[in-house]
N, C-alpha and C positions, 0 to 999 in steps of 0.2 A: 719420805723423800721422793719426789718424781722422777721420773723416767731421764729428763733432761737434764737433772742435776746428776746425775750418776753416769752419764754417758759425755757431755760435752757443759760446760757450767755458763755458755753463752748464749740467750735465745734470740733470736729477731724476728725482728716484725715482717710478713708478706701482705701481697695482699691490699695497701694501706689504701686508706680512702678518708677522705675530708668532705663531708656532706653538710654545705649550708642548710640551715633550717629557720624559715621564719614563722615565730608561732601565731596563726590568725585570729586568733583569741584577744588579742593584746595590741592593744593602740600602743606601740611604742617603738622603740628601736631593738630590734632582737638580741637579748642577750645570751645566747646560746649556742653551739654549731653540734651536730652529729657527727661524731668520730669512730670508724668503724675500723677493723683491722683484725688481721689473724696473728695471732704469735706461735711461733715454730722453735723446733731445736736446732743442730747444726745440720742435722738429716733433713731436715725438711719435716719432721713427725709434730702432728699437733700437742702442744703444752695444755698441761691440765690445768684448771683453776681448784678455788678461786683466786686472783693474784692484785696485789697493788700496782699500783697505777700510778705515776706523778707527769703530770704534762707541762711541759715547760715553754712559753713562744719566748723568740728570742727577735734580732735585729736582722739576722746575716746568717748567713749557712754555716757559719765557720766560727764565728767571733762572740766576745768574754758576754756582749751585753744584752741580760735578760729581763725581757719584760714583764714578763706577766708568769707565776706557774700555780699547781694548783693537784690535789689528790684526790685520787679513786681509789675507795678500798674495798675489798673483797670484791673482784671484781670477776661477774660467770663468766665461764669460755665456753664455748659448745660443743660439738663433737671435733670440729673442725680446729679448734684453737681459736675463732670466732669470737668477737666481742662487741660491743657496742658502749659509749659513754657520751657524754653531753659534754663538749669543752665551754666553759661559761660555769656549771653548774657542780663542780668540786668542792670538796673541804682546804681548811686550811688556805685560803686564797692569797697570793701575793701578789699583788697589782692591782691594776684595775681592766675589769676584763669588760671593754664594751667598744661602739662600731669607731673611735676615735682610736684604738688601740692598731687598728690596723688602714687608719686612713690614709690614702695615698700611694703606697708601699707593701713590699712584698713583706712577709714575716714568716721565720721556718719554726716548727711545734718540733721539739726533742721531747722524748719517749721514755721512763725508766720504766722496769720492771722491779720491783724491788730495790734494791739498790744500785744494779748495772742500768747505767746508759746504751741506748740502742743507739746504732748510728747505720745510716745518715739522717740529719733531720728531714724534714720532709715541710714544701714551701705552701703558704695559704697564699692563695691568692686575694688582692686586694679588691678587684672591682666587682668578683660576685658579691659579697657583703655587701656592698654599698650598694646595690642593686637591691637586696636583698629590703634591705636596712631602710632603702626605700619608701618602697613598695608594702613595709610592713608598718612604715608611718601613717601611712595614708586610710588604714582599714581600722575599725570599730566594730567593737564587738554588741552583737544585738543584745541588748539589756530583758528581752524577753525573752532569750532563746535559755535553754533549761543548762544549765552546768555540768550539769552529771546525767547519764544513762548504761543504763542496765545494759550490756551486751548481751545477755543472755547464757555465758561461756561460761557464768562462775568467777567474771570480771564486771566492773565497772571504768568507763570513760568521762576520765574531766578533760572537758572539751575546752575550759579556762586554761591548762599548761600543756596539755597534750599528752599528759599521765594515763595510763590502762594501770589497775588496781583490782587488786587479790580482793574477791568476799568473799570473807569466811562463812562456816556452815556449823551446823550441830545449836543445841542450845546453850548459853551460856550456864555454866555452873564451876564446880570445883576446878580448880587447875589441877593441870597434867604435867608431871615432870617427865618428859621427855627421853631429857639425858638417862634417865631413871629407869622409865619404864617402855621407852619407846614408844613412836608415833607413828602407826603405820601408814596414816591418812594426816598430810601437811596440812590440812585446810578448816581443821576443828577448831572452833574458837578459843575452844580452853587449853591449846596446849601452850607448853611454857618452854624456852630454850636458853642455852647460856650464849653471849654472844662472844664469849673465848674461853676454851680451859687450861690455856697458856699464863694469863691475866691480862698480855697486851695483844696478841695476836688473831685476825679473825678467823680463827679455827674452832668456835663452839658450835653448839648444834645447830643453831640459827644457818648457820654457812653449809656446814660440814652434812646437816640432815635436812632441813628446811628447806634451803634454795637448792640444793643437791637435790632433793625427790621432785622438783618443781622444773628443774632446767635438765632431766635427766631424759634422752632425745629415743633409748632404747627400753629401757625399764617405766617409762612414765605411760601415763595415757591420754590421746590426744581429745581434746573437749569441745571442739566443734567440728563441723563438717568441714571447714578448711582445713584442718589439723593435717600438715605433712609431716610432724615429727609427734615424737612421746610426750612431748615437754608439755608442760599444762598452758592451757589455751591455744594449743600448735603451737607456741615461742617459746626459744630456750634462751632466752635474758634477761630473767626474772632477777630481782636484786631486792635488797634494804633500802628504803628511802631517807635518803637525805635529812638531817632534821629541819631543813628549810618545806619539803617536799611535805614531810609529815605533819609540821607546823600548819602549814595550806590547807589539808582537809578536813581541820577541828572547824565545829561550829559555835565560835563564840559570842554569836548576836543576843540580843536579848533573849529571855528566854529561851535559853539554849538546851535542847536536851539529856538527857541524861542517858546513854554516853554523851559526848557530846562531839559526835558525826551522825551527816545524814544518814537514815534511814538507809536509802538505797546501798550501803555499803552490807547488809546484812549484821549479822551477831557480830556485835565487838563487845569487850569484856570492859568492866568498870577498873581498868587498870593501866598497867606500862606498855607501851608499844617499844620494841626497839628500835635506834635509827640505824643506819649504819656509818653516823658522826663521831669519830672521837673528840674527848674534851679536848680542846687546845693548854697544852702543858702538863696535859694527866694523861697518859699515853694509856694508863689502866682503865680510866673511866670513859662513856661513851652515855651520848645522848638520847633520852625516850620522850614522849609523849606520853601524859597522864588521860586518859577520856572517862576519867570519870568526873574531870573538873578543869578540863582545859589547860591543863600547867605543863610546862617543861623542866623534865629532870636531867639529871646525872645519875649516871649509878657503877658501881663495878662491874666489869663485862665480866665476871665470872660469876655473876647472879644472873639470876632464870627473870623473862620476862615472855611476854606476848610478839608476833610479830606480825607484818602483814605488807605481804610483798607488792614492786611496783615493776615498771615498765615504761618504756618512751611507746606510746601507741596509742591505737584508739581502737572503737570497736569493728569487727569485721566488715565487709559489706559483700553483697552476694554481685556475681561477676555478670553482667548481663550479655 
């Protein structure tokens, strides 16, 4: 139980911030926004994660009618109670979440944390987007320019969604049960984690040890020369990707290989990647990515699979 559930059972959001993002990768209309925010208890003391998420835009600041809502699960906090999410790019999606949803008019996003409602909503404004939404119709992406690059950090940059990506290291071989035997070092290809040992809850090791040793800002260690915190790669918002997100970086062209991701990602195992999607209607089950044959599964989150963490970023650049 955390600190804030035993002391006050209310938490709210400080802090809040709504960050338009239009991805230049992408001839299109942006479907996405950066939503950044700290969640606190009634003291003001930062909340632990990792936490769900449900963001909801609605009409009016006050009133029944909602447009669009949409979930984040297991979601890090930082030291700070800190978080970062993509509105656009949730599970479970209700509406239609694109630059017509907020054409003209203001729209306010309400916030649960689990099951409590935070209030007050808080208003999007309408004419950055359309600025935004623009200006990101108008750009093309250079069809020569390369997709992916090595950072150098022990991450990789797809510069197609604006993903920074966990490479794994070691050689691939046996799996490692985790739960089991523990993992000292997150970043070995063979190790395996349960992604709940609740059966519906994101409390398995994937969460609880994986993204925990990775978003951990004191006990971690920092991987490049920008590194201001512990967290691996200096960023502590390492998460599960999506199974749209995960879907995105299988390579299923012709002659695809075997795994089947590029290269530049390093050691990936001939097996399940977790996402951090649950099935829609099996609250128990959650979806993976196979690379040893480009397929998508199902499986029970209280079995052990592969993981391989994500991020809204790209790679560093030296500050002139």
């Amino acid at each position: 139980m955390t600190r804030f559930a035993r002391r006050f059972r209310s938490p709210r959001l400080a802090l809040l911030a709504l960050t338009l993002m239009a991805a230049p990768a992408l001839a299109e209309v942006p479907q996405d926004m950066t939503f950044t925010g700290r969640l606190v208890d009634s003291l003001g003391d930062p909340l632990t994660g990792p936490v769900n998420l449900e963001l909801r835009v609605f009409q009016t600041n006050t009133g029944p009618t909602q447009l669009y809502s949409e979930q984040h699960l297991a979601v890090a906090l930082d030291a700070t109670g800190g978080f970062s999410v993509q509105l656009g790019l949730g599970t479970s999606p209700s509406g239609t979440f694109d630059a017509s949803l907020f054409a003209g008019m203001e729209r306010w996003l309400e916030v649960l944390v689990g099951a409590e409602v935070l209030t007050p909503r808080q208003v999007i404004a309408a004419v950055p987007w359309a600025l935004i939404a623009q200006q990101a119709n108008e750009l093309v992406r250079d069809p020569s320019a390369p997709r992916f690059e090595d950072c150098g950090d022990g991450t990789v940059a797809d510069h197609w969604t604006g993903l920074q990506w966990e490479k794994k290291t070691g050689t691939v071989g046996s799996a490692i049960d985790c739960e089991a035997v523990g993992c000292p070092d997150p970043h070995i290809v063979n190790n395996l984690y349960e992604w709940s040992d609740t059966a519906t809850d994101p409390d398995g090791g994937a969460f609880t040890d994986f993204l925990s040793k990775l978003n951990d800002p004191v006990g971690g260690e920092a991987s490049t020369s920008h590194g201001i915190t512990g967290c691996f790669a200096g960023q502590c918002d390492w998460r599960l990707p999506n199974i749209a997100e995960l879907r995105g970086v299988r390579d299923t062209g012709t002659g695809s290989p075997n795994p089947c991701i590029n290269a530049i990602f390093g050691a990936t195992s001939l097996a399940n990647y977790w996402s951090a999607s649950t099935l829609d209607g099996w609250p128990s089950d959650a979806w993976d990515g196979d690379f040893s044959n480009c397929g998508l599964n199902f499986n029970l989150k209280t079995g052990a699979a592969h993981v391989r963490a994500v991020r809204i970023g790209s790679c560093p650049r030296d500050i002139q």
